[in-house]
C-alpha positions as CSV (number, residue, x, y, z in Angstrom):
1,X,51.1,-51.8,-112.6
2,X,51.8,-55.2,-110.4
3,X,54.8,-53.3,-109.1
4,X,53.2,-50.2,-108.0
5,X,50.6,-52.3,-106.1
6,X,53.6,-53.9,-104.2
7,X,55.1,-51.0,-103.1
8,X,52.0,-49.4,-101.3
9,X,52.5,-48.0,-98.0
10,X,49.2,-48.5,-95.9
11,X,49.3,-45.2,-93.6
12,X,46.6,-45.8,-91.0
13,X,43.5,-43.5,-92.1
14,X,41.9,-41.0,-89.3
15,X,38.9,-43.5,-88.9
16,X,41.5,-46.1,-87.8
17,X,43.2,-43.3,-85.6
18,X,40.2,-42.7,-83.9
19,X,38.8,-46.2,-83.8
20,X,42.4,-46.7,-81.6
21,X,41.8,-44.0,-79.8
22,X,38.5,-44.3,-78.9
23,X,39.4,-48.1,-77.7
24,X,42.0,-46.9,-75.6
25,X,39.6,-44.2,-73.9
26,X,37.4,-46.7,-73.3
27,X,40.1,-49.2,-71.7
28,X,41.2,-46.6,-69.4
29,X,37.7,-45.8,-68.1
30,X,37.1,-49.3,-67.7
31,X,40.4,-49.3,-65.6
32,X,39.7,-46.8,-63.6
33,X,36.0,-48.1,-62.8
34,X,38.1,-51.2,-61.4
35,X,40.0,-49.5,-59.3
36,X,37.6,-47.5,-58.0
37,X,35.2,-50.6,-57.4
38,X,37.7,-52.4,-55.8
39,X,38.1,-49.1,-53.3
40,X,34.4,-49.3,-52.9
41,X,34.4,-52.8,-51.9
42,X,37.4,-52.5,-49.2
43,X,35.5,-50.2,-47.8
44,X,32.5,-52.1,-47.1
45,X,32.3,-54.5,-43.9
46,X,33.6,-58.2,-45.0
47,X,29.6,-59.6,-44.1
48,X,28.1,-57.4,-46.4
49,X,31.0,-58.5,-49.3
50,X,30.8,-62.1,-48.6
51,X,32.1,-64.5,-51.8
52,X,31.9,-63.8,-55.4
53,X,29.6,-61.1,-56.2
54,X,28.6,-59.0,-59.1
55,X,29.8,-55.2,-58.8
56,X,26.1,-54.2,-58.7
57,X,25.9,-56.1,-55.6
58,X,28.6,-54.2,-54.0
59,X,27.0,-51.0,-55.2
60,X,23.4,-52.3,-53.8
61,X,25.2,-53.2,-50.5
62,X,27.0,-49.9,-50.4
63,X,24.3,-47.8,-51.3
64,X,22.2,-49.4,-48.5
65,X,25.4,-49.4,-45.8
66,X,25.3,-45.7,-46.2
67,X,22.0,-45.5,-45.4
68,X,22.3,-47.5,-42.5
69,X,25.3,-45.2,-41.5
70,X,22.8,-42.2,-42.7
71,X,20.3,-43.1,-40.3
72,X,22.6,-44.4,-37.1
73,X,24.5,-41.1,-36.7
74,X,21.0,-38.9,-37.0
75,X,19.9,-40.9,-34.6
76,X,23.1,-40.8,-32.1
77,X,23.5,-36.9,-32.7
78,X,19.4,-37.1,-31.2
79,X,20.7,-39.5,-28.2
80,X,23.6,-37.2,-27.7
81,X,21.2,-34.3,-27.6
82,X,19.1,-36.0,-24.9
83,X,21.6,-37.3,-22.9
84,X,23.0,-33.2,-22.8
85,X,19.5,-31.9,-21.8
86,X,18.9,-34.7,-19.5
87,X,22.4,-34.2,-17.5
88,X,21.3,-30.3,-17.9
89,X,18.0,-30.8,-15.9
90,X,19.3,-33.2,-13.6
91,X,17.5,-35.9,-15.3
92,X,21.0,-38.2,-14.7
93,X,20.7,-41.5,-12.5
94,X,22.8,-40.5,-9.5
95,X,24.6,-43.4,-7.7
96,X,21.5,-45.9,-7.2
97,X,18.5,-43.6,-7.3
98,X,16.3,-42.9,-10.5
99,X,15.2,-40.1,-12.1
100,X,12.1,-38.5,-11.1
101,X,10.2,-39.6,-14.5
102,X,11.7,-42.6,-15.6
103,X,9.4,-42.4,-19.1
104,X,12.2,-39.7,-19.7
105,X,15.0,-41.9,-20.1
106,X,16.9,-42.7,-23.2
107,X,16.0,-46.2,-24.7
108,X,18.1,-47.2,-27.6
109,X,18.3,-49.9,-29.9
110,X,22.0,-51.1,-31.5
111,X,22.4,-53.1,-34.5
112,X,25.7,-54.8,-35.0
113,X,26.4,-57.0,-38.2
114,X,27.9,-60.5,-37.3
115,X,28.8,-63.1,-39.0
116,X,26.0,-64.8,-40.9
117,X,23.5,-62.4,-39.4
118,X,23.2,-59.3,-37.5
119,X,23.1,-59.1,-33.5
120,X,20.3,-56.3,-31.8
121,X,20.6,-55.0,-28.7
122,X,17.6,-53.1,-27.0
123,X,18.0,-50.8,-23.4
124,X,14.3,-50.3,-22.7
125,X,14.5,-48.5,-19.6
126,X,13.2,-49.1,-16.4
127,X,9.6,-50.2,-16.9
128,X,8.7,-53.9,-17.2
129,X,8.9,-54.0,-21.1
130,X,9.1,-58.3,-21.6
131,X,5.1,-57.9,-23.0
132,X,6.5,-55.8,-25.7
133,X,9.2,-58.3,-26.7
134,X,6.9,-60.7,-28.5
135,X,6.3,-57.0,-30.8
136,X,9.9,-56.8,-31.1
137,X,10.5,-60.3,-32.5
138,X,7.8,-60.2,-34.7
139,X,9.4,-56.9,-36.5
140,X,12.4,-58.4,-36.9
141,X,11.1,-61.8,-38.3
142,X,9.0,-59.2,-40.7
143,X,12.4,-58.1,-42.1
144,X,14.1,-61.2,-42.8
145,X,15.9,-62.4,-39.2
146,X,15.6,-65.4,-38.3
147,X,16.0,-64.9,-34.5
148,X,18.1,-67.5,-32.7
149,X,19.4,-66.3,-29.3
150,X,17.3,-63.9,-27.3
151,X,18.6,-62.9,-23.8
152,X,17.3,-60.4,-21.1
153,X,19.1,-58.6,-18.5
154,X,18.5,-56.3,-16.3
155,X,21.4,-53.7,-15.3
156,X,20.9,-51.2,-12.7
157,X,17.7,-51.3,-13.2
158,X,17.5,-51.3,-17.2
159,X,16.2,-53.7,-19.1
160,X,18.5,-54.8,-21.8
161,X,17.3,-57.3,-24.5
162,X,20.3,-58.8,-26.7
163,X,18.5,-60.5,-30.5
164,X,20.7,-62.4,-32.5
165,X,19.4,-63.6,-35.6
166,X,20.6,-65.1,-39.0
167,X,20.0,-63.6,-42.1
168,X,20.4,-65.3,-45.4
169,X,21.2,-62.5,-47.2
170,X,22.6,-59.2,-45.6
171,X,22.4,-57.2,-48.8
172,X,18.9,-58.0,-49.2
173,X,18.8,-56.2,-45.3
174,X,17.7,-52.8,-44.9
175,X,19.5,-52.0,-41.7
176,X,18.1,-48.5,-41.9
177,X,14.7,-49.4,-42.1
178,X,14.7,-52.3,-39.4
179,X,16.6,-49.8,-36.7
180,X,13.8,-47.1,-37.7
181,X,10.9,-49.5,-37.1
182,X,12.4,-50.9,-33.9
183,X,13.3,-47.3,-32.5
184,X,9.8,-46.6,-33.0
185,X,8.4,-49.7,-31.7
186,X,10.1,-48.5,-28.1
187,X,9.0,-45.9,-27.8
């Protein structure tokens, strides 16, 4: 009986089969959610990526960089749409006179990420907007800016306002929801 123990052949039962299998499934989904990550991740701008992060993070900052993106290109199709019916009714500044109803005008706000912070730029049109720069600020201190640089110009007549501010965290930044509060706020 000792002999025939000795000369067993362990053949690999169909619970160990699939166990094997299973793990190798398993390690090539985990694989290809790596790669995939990683794809996600070179995608993104380098601020919003900055040092050793979790993969959530990347996914949180992604998520909300699309709806940044979302948001700026329904609101560029509208300028691009005003800017056609105004040069369709004549509403365009020719050489140095204004249009007839200046109210009329496109005014547009610009948010550009920048290192350690994000950079604002506001074209309020013609009429004397500096009281309604205080309202700005205070919007953009709501959300998490710390302003440091304010600067106005004025540029053929239009009054252009550049905010740069620092932000701690730009994943914890909804660009989408500051752009919509400012675009409302000059209006």
């Amino acid at each position: 009986m000792a002999e025939e123990n000795q000369h067993k052949i362990l053949v690999p039962s169909d619970n160990d089969e699939k166990k094997i299998i299973r793990r190798e499934v398993e390690k090539q989904r985990r694989m290809q959610m790596s790669i995939l990550c990683s794809s996600l991740r070179s995608s993104l701008p380098s601020d919003l990526i900055k040092g050793k992060r979790s993969v959530s993070d990347h996914i949180a900052a992604a998520a909300n960089y699309v709806q940044f993106l979302k948001q700026k290109t329904n609101e560029l199709e509208t300028k691009r749409d005003s800017l056609k019916e105004m040069a369709s009714s004549s509403m365009v500044e020719i050489g140095n006179e204004l249009s007839s109803d200046p109210s009329r005008l496109v005014k547009c706000v610009k948010i550009n990420i920048i290192q350690g912070g994000v950079e604002i730029v506001i074209c309020s049109g013609f009429e004397d907007f500096s009281s309604r720069l205080s309202d700005l600020l205070k919007i953009i201190l709501e959300e998490g800016c710390d302003v440091v640089h304010c600067v106005t110009n004025q540029v053929n007549g239009k009054i252009f306002h550049t905010i740069k501010s620092e932000v701690k965290d730009l994943t914890c930044l909804n660009l989408a929801r500051l752009q919509n509060k400012l675009d409302h706020a000059i209006l």
